[in-house]
Backbone as numpy.savetxt, mean C-alpha at the origin, in Angstrom:
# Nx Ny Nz CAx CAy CAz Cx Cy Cz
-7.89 -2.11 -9.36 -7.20 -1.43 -10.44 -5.82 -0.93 -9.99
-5.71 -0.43 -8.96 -4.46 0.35 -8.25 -3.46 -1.09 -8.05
-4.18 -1.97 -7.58 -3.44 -3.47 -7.44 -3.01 -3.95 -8.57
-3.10 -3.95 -9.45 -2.68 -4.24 -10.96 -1.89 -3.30 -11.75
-1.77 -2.21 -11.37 -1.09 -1.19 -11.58 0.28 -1.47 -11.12
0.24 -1.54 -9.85 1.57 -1.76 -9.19 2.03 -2.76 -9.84
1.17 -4.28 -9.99 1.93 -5.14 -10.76 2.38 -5.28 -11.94
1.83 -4.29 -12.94 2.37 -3.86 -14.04 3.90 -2.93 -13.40
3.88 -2.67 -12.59 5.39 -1.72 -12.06 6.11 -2.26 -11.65
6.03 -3.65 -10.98 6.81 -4.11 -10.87 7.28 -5.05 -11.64
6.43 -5.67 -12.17 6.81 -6.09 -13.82 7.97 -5.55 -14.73
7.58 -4.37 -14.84 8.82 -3.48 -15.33 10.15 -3.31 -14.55
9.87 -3.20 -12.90 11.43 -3.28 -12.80 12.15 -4.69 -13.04
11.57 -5.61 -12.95 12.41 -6.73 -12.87 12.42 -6.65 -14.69
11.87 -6.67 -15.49 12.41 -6.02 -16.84 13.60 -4.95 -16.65
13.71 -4.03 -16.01 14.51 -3.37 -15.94 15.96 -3.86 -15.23
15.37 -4.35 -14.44 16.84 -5.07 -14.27 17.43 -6.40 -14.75
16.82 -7.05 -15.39 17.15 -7.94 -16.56 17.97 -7.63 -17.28
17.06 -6.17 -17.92 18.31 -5.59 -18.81 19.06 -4.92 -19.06
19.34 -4.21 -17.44 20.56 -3.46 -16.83 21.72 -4.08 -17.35
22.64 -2.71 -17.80 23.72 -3.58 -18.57 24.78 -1.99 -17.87
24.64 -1.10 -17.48 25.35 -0.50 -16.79 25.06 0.36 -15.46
25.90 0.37 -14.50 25.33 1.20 -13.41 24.83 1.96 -13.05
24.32 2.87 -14.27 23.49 3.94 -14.34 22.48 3.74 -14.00
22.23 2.56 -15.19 20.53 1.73 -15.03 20.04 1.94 -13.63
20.52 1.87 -12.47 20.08 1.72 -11.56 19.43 2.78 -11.16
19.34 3.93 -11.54 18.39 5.55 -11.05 17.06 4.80 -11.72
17.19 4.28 -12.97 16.10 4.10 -13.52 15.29 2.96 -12.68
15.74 2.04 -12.52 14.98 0.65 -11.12 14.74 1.24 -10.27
15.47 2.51 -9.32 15.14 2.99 -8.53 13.73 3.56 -8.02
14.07 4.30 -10.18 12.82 5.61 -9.81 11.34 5.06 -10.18
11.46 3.62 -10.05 10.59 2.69 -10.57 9.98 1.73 -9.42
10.96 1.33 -8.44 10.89 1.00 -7.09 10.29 1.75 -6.26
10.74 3.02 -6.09 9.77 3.99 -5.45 8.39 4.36 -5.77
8.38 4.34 -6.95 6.89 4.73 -7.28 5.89 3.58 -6.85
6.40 2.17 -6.89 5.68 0.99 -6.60 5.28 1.19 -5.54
6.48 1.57 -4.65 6.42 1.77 -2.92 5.45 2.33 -2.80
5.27 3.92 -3.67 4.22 5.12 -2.86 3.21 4.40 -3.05
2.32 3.86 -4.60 1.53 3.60 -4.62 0.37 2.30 -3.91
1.61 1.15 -3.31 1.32 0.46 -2.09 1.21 1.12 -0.67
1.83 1.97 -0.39 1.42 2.84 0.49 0.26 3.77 0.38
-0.25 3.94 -0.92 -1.37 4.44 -0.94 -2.48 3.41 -0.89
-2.31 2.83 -1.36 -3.30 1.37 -1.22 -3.35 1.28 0.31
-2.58 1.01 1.22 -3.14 0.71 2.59 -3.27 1.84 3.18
-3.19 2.86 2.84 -4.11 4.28 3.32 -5.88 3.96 3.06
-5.60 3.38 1.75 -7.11 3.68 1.40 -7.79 2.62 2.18
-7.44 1.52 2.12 -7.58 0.25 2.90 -7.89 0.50 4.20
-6.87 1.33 5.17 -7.85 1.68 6.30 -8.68 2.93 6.49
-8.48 3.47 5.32 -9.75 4.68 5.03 -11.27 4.02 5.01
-11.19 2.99 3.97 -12.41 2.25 4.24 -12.85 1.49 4.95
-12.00 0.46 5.83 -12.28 -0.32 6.88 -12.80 0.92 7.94
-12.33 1.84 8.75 -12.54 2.52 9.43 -14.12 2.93 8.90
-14.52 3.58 7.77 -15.67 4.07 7.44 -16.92 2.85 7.45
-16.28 1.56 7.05 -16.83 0.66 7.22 -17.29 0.03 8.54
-16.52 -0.04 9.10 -16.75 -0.58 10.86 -17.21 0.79 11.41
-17.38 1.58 11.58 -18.06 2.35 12.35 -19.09 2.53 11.49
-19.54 2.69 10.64 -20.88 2.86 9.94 -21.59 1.37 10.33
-20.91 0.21 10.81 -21.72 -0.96 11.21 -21.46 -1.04 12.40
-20.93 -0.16 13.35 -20.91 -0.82 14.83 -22.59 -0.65 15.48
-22.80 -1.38 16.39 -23.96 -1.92 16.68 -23.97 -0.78 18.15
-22.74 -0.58 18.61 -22.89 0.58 19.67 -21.31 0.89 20.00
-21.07 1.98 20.70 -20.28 2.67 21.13 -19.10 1.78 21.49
-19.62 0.75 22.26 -18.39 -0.45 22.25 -17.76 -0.80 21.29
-18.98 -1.25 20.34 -18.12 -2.08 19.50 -17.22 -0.91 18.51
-17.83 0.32 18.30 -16.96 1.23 17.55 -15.55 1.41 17.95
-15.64 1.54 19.85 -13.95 1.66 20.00 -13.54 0.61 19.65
-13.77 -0.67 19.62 -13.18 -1.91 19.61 -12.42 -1.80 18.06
-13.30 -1.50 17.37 -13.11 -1.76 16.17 -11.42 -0.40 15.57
-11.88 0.84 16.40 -11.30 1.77 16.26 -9.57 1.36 16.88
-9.72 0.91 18.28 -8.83 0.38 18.70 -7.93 -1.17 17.57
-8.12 -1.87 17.41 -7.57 -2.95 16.16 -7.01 -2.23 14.95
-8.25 -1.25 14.41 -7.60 -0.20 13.09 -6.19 0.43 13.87
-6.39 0.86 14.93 -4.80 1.63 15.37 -3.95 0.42 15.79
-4.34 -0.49 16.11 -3.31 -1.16 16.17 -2.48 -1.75 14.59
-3.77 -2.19 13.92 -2.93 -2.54 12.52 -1.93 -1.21 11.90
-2.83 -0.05 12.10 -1.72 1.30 11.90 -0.42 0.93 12.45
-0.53 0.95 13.67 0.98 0.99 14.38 1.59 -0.14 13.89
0.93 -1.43 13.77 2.09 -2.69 13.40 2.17 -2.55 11.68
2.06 -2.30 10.96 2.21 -2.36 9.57 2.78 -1.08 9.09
2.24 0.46 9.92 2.81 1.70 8.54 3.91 1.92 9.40
């Protein structure tokens, strides 16, 4: 749902800038761009909110939890 959301938002900016017809327009793409942003940024919050709850609720032992814990921080560090 949150994924379809955004694409309804971004939908609209490129509507919006279609029919940008003066430089003003642009606060409005802006304040429309950003909101897309937060809410993809909330999406991969939640994304490793649940992977994390997910892989440790299935690790088989202590190993495999850091393992798993270790990859989640790494995708942290290479993506946010």
């Amino acid at each position: 749902n949150r994924l379809a959301r955004i694409e309804g938002q971004l939908r609209g900016v490129q509507k919006l800038i279609a029919l940008a017809e003066l430089p003003s327009d642009a606060d409005a793409v802006a304040q429309q761009m950003a909101a897309a942003r937060k809410a993809l940024d909330r999406c991969f919050v939640q994304l490793l909110a649940n992977s994390i709850s997910t892989q440790s609720a299935n690790a088989q032992d202590l190993a495999q939890a850091q393992s798993a814990c270790a990859h989640l921080a790494a995708m942290l560090d290479k993506f946010a």
